[in-house]
C-alpha angles and dihedrals in degrees: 000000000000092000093052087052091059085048100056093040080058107046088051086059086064094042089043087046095050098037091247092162094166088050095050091057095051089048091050083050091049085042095045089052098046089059089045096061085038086063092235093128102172090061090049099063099047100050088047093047083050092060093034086058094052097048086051093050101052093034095253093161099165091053090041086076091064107067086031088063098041098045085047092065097038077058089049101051093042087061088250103130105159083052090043093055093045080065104038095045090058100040090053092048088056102045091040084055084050096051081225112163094227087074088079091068100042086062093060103043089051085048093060091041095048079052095059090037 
């Protein structure tokens, strides 16, 4: 894991260099979900919310649902469902909008948490 961090640091210096703003989203994402399965959660988040940040800002919408639903687990996990549905409900609106197949599964995922809630 540790190999494939460097790469994708690195990999941000050349998106940074060459002003690849959507990139650099999709790398903090990558990034996000190495340390996550890596269990370090806090950087997680930030890096998610980085890249969450990005996507809002240029009007990425289809790679917006990415960090949402992401973020929303990491909620999830951690216990914080109200938190955990302020990031589901956006990222299936999106991907229903979308018509995107991974809806399907964000549904599901905001179902069980409305359930805990």
């Amino acid at each position: 894991m540790d190999e494939a961090i460097a790469l994708y640091k690195k990999s941000l210096e050349i998106e940074e260099s060459i002003g690849n703003v959507q990139g650099k989203a999709t790398t903090l994402h990558q990034l996000g979900m190495i340390y996550a399965n890596k269990g370090e959660v806090d950087q997680a988040i930030a890096l998610y919310n980085q890249s969450l940040e990005i996507t809002q800002r240029i009007g990425d919408v289809r790679t917006q649902a990415m960090p949402l639903r992401r973020l929303g687990d990491l909620a999830e996990q951690q216990g914080e469902y109200t938190k955990a549905i302020s990031y589901l409900q956006p990222a299936l609106e999106i991907l229903q909008r979308l018509k995107s197949p991974d809806a399907e599964s964000v549904s599901a995922s905001l179902d069980r948490v409305m359930r805990n809630s």
